[in-house]
C-alpha positions as CSV (number, residue, x, y, z in Angstrom):
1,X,0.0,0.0,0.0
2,X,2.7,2.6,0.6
3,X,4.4,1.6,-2.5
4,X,1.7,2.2,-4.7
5,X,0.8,5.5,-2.2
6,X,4.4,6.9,-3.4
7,X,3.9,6.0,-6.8
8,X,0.5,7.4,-7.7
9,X,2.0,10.5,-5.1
10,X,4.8,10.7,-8.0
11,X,2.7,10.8,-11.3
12,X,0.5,14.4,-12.0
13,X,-2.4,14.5,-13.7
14,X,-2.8,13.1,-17.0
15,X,-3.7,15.9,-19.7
16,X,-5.9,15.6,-22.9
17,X,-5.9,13.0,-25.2
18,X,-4.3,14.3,-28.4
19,X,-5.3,14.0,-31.9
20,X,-4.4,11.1,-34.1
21,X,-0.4,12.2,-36.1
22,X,-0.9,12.5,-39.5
23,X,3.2,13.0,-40.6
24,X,2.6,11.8,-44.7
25,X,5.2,8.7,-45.6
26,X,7.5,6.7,-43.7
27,X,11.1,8.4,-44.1
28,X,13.8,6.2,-45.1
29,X,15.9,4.4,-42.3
30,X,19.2,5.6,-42.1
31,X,20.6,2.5,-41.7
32,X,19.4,1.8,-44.8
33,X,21.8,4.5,-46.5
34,X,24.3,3.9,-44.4
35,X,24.7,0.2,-45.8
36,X,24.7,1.6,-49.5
37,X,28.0,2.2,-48.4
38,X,28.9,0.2,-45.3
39,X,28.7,-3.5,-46.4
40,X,31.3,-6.0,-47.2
41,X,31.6,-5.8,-51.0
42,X,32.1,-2.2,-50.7
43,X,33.4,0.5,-47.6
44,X,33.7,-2.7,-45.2
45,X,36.2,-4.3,-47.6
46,X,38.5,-1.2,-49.1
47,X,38.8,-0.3,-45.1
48,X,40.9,-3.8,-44.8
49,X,42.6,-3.0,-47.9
50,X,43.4,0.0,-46.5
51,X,44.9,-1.3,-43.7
52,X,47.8,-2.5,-45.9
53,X,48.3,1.1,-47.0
54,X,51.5,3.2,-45.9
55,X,49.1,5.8,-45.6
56,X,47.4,4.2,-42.8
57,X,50.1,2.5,-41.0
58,X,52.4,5.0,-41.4
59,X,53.3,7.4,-38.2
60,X,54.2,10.7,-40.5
61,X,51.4,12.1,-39.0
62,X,52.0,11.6,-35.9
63,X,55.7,12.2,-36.2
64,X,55.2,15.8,-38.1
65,X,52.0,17.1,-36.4
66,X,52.5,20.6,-35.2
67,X,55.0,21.2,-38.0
68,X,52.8,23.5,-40.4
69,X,55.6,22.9,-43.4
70,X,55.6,19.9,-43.4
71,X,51.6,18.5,-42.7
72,X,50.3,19.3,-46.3
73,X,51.7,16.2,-47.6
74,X,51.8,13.7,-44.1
75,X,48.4,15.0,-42.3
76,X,44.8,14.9,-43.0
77,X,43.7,18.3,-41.9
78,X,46.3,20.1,-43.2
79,X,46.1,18.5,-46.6
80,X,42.3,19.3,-46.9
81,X,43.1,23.0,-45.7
82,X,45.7,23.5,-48.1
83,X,43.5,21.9,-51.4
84,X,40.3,24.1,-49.8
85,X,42.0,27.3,-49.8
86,X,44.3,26.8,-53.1
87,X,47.7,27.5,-50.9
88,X,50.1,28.5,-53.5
89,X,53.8,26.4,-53.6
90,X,55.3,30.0,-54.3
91,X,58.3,31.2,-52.5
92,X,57.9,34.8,-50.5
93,X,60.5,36.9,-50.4
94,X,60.1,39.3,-47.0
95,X,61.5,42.7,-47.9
96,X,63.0,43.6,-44.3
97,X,65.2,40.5,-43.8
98,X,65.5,39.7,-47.6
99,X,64.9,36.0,-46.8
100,X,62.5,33.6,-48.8
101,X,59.9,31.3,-47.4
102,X,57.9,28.6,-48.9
103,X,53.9,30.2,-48.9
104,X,53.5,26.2,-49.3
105,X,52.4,25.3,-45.6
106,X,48.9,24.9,-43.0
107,X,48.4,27.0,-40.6
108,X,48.9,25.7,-36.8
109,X,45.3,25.1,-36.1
110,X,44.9,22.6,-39.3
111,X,48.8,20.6,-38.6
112,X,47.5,17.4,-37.5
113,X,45.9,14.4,-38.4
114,X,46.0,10.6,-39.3
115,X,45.5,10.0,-43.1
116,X,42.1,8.7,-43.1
117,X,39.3,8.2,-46.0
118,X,38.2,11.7,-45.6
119,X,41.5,12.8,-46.6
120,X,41.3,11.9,-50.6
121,X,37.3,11.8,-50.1
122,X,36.6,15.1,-48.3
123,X,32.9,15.4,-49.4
124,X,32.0,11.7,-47.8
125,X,29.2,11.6,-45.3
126,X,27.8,15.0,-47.1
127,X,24.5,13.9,-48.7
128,X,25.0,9.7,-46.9
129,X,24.5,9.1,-51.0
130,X,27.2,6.8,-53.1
131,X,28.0,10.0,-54.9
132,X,30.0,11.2,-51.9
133,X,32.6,9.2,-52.8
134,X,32.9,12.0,-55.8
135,X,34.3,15.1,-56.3
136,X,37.8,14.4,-55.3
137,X,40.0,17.0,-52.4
138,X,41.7,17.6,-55.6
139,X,41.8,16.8,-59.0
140,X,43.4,20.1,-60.2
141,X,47.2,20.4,-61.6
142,X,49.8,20.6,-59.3
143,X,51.9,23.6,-58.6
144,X,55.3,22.0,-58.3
145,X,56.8,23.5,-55.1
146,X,60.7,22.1,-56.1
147,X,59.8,24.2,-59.1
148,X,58.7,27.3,-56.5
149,X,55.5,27.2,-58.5
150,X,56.7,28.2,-61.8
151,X,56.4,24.8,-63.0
152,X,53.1,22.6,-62.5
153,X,51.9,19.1,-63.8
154,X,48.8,18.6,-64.9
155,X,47.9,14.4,-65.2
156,X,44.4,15.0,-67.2
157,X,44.2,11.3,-67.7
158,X,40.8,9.6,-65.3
159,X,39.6,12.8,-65.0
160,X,42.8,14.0,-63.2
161,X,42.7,11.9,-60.5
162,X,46.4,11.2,-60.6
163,X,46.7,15.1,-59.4
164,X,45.2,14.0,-55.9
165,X,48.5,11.8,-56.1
166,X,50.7,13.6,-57.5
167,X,49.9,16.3,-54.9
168,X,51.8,15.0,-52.5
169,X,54.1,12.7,-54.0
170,X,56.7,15.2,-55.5
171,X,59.8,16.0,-54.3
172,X,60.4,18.5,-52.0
173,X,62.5,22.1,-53.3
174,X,66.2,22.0,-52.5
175,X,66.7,25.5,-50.9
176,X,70.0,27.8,-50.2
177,X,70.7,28.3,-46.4
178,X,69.0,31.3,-44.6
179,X,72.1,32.2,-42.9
180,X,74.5,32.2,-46.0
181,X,72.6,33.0,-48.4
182,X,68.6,34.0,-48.9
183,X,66.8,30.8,-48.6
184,X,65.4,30.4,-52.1
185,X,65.4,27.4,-54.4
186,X,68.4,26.1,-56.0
187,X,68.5,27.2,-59.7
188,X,68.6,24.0,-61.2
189,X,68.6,25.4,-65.0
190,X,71.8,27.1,-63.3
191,X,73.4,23.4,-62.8
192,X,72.5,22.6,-66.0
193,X,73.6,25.9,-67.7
194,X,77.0,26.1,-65.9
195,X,77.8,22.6,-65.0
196,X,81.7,23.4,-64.4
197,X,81.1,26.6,-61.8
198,X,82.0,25.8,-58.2
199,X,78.7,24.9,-56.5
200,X,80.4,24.2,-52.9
201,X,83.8,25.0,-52.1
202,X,85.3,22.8,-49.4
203,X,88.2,25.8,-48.4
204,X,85.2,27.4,-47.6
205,X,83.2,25.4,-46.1
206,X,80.0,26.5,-43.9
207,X,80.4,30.4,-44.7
208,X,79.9,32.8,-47.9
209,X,80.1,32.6,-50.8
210,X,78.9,28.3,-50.4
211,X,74.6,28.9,-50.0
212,X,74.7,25.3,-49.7
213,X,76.3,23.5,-47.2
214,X,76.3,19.5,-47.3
215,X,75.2,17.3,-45.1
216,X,73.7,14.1,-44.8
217,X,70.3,15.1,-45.6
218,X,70.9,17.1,-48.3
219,X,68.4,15.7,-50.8
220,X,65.3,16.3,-52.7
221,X,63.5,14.2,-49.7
222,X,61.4,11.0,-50.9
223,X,58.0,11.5,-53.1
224,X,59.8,12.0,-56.6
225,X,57.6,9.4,-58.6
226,X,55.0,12.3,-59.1
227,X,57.9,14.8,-60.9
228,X,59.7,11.5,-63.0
229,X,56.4,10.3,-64.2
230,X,55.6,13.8,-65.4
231,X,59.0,14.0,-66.8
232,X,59.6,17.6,-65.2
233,X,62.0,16.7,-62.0
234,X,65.2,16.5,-62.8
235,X,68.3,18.8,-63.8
236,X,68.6,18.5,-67.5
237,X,71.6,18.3,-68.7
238,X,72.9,18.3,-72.3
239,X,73.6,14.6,-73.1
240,X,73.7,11.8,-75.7
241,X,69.8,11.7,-75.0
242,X,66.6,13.5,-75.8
243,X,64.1,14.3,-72.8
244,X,61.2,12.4,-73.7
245,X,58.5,10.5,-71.6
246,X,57.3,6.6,-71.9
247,X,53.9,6.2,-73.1
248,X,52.5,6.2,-69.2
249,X,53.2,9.9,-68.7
250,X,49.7,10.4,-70.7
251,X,48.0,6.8,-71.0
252,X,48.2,5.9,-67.6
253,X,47.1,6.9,-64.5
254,X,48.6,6.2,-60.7
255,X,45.2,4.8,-60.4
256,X,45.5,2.2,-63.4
257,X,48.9,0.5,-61.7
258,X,48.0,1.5,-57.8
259,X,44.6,0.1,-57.5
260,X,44.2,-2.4,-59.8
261,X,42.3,-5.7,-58.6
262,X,43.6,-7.6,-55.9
263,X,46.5,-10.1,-56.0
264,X,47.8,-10.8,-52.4
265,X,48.3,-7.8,-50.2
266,X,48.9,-5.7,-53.7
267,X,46.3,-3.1,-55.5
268,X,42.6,-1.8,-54.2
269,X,43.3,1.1,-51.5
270,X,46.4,-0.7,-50.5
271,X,47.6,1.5,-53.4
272,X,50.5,-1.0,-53.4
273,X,51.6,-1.7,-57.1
274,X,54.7,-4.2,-56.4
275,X,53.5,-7.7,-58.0
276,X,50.6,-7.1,-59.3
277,X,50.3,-6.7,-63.1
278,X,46.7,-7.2,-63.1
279,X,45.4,-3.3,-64.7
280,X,48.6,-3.9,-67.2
281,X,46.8,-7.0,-68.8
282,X,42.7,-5.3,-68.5
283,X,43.2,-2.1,-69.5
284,X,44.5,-3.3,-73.4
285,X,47.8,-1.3,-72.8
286,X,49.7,-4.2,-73.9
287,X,49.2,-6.3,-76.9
288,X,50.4,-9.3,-75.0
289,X,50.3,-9.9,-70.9
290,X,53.2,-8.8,-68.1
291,X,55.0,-10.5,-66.1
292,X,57.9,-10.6,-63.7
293,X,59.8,-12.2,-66.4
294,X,58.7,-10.5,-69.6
295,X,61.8,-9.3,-70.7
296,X,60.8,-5.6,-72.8
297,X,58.8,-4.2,-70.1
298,X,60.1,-4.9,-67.4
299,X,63.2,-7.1,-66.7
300,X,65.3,-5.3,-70.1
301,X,64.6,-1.6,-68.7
302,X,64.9,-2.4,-65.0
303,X,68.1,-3.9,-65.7
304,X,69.0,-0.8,-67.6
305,X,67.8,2.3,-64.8
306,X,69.8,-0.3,-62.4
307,X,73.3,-0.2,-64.1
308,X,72.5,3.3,-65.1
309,X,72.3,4.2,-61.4
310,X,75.4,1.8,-60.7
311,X,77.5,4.1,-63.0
312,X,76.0,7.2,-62.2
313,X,77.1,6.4,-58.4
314,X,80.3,5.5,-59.3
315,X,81.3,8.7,-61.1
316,X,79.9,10.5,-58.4
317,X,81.6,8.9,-55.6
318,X,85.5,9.1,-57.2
319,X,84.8,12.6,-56.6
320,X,85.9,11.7,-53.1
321,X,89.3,10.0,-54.5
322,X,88.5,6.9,-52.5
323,X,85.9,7.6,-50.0
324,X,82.5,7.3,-51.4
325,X,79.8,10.5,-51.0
326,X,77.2,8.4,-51.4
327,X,76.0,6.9,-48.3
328,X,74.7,3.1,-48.3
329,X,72.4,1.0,-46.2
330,X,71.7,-2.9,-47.1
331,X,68.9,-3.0,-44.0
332,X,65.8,-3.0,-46.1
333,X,63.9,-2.2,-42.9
334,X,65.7,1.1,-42.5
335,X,66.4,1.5,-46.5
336,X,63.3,1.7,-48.7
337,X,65.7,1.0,-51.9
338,X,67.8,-1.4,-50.4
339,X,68.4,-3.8,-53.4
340,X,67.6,-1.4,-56.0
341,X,71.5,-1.0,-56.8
342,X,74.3,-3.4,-56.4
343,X,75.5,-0.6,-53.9
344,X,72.3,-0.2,-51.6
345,X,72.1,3.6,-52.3
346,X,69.3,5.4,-50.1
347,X,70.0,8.7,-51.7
348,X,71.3,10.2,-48.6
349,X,75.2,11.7,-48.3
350,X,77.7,9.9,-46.1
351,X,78.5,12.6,-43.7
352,X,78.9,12.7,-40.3
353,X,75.4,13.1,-38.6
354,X,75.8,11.9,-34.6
355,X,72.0,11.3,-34.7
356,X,71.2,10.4,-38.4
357,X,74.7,9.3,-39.7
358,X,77.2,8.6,-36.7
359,X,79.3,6.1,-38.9
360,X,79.3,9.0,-41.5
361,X,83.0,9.1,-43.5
362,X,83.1,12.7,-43.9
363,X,83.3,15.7,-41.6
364,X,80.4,17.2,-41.2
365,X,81.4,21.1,-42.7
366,X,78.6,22.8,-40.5
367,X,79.0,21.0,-37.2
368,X,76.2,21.9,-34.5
369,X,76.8,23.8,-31.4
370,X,74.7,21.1,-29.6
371,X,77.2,18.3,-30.3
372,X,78.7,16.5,-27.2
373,X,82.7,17.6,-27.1
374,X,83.2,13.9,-28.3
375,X,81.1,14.5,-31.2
376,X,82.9,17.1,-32.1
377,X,86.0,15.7,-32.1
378,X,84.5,12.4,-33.9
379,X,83.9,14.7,-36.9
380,X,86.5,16.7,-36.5
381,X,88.7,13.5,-37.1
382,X,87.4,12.7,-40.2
383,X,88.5,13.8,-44.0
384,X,87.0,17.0,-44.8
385,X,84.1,17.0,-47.9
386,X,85.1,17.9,-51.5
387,X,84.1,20.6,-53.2
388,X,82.0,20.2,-55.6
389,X,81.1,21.6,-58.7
390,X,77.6,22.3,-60.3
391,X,77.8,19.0,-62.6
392,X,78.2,17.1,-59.3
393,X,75.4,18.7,-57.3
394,X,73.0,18.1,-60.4
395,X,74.3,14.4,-61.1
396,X,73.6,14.0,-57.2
397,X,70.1,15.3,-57.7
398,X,69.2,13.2,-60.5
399,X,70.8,10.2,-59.0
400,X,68.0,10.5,-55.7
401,X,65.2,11.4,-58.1
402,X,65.8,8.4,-60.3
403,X,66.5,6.3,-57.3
404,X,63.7,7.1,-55.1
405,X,60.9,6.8,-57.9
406,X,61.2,2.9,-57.1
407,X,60.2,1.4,-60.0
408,X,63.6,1.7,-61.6
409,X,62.1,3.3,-64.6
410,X,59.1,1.5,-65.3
411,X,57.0,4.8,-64.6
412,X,58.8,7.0,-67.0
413,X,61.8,4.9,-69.0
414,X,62.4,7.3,-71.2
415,X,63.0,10.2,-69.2
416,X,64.9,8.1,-66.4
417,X,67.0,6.8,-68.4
418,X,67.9,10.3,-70.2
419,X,68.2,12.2,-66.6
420,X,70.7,8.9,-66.0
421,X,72.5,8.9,-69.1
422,X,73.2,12.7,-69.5
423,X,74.0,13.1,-66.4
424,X,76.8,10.7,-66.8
425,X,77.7,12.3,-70.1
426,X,78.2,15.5,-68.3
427,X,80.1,14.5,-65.5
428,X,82.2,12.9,-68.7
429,X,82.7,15.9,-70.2
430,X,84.3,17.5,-67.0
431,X,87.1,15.3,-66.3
432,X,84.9,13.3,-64.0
């Protein structure tokens, strides 16, 4: 009795009755939409694909987050915010300290996040439709930022998609130091133009005139493929060889070779290419199917780029009368083109680094005031770096962008091989 007292004490008194709801049709459940998308044969099964992908197990974004220079290309947000508000790759000269700086970069509220499907598919969950999976972030040519924006490349092939790739995968500009010198991008055409000028001079070493100083990082960093398939990367230097492109540069797409069907953990939104031939035997490319053994497209010119790079390295190395320049790394977990030449080249130089490079053969020329005394007098016991000459520097730069493109040639034979060639040529040609 005092149960149901404190109950009916709890409950008011009931209002009106109201009118029967007349709301029209049944709406559509949204977990009916949602599974246009989210089922097995589609979303479900590209998010395990995806799970293969360098862009999702990769930690660049969480390595580089916070770092508004480097985000565009390793996190999510600042990639979208850079496509959004069309972020030029321009370099800005500031008229009190006469200094340049690359305008390419996200601003510190946008320098974070983990590559995700949103990233390449920033209109998804927009309309819950299967048309969110199109427009693209980007599908417009790319404003080369090696090139400080005066160069761009435009892959009109699939409706540009290969942009969205190319995008981030192309190499970063080479710059002068902002101490020495003003910080802008190294003239290439300079290199090219003047191949026997002084480009660093070892009696020098790190002061003026040298705007460069070497070090073991002195490279063009590691998405090249984007600038080599274009055939608009390299330093081009007068050579036995025209500067032409392979058929790919305009009848195929990253997409075609990157996320073709299946085969193992290969293709789909693994975007993983290695093995799988299957979109070079669908897409009627190829009168007659590829393999890992078929011999003119792929074992004949890999062979090639692979003893092209072999001599390429070795004129560039007897520069140091003895000690190579070029710094090698057989550990294919900490080399990404470990195998790729008969000297495990990574692109890198081999100086002195007590962090990056501590078995480095060369003094470091522009050791850091944070070194330990013994670091210090490590590099200070080692031979001091050559100087180098414009043909070098160039031959160096061609050397990483033909190494690092990975597919020793297959993405642009033609112009690998003349970048290669001509490069050797002109090291020739100066008593190299």
């Amino acid at each position: 009795m005092f149960t149901g007292f404190v109950l009916a004490s709890c409950e008011g008194p009931l209002g009106p009755a109201g009118a029967d709801g007349k709301d029209g049709k049944d709406g559509t459940d949204a977990n009916q939409t949602c599974k246009l998308c989210h089922n097995p044969i589609t979303v479900d099964a590209i998010a395990v694909q995806f799970e293969f992908s360098k862009h999702s197990y990769g930690e660049a974004a969480f390595e580089e987050s916070g770092n508004t220079g480097c985000t565009p290309c390793h996190a999510s947000e600042a990639f979208k915010y850079v496509c959004a508000n069309n972020i030029p790759s321009t370099f800005a000269l500031n008229a009190t300290t006469g200094k340049y700086s690359n305008s390419y970069a996200t601003i510190p509220s946008k320098a974070y996040g983990e590559i995700s499907c949103f990233t390449c598919h920033s209109s998804l969950h927009t309309t819950f439709a299967g048309t969110d999976f199109f427009p693209l972030t980007t599908t417009a040519a790319v404003s080369m930022t090696m090139w400080k924006g005066t160069k761009s490349i435009n892959l009109a092939q699939d409706g540009g998609m290969s942009n969205l790739c190319v995008k981030c995968h192309q190499p970063r500009p080479l710059t002068t130091s902002s101490t020495l010198s003003n910080g802008d991008v190294v003239d290439y055409e300079s290199l090219a133009s003047n191949p026997t000028a002084v480009f660093y001079d070892s009696g020098v070493g790190n002061a003026e005139p040298n705007k460069v100083i070497p070090s073991y990082r002195t490279h063009v960093h590691y998405g090249t493929i984007g600038a080599i398939f274009a055939g608009q990367g390299g330093v081009q230097f007068t050579g036995s060889l025209a500067y032409e492109n392979s058929t790919h540069t305009t009848a195929a797409s990253c997409q075609d070779c990157h996320m073709a069907a299946m085969s193992g953990r290969a293709g789909g939104h693994t975007f993983f290419a290695k093995g799988n031939f299957n979109s070079c035997n669908t897409t009627g490319c190829h009168s007659s199917a590829i393999t890992s053994t078929s011999t003119a497209y792929w074992t004949v010119p890999r062979a090639e780029i692979k003893t092209l790079l072999g001599s390429l390295a070795t004129k560039i190395n007897s520069v140091g009368g003895g000690t190579a320049i070029l710094h090698t790394q057989s550990d294919a977990e900490e080399n990404l083109w470990a195998g790729l030449t008969t000297g495990n080249y990574d692109g890198y130089l081999n100086i002195y680094d007590p962090s990056s490079n501590p078995g480095g053969a060369w003094k470091n020329p522009a050791a850091s005031g944070s070194w330990t005394q013994a670091q210090k007098d490590t590099n200070n016991a080692l031979p001091t770096f050559p100087t180098l000459k414009n043909v070098v520097m160039g031959a160096m730069i061609n050397f990483q962008l033909c190494l690092r493109e990975y597919s020793l040639g297959i993405h642009n034979y033609n112009y690998s091989k003349a970048l290669l060639q001509n490069s050797i040529d002109a090291l020739t040609a100066a008593g190299i």
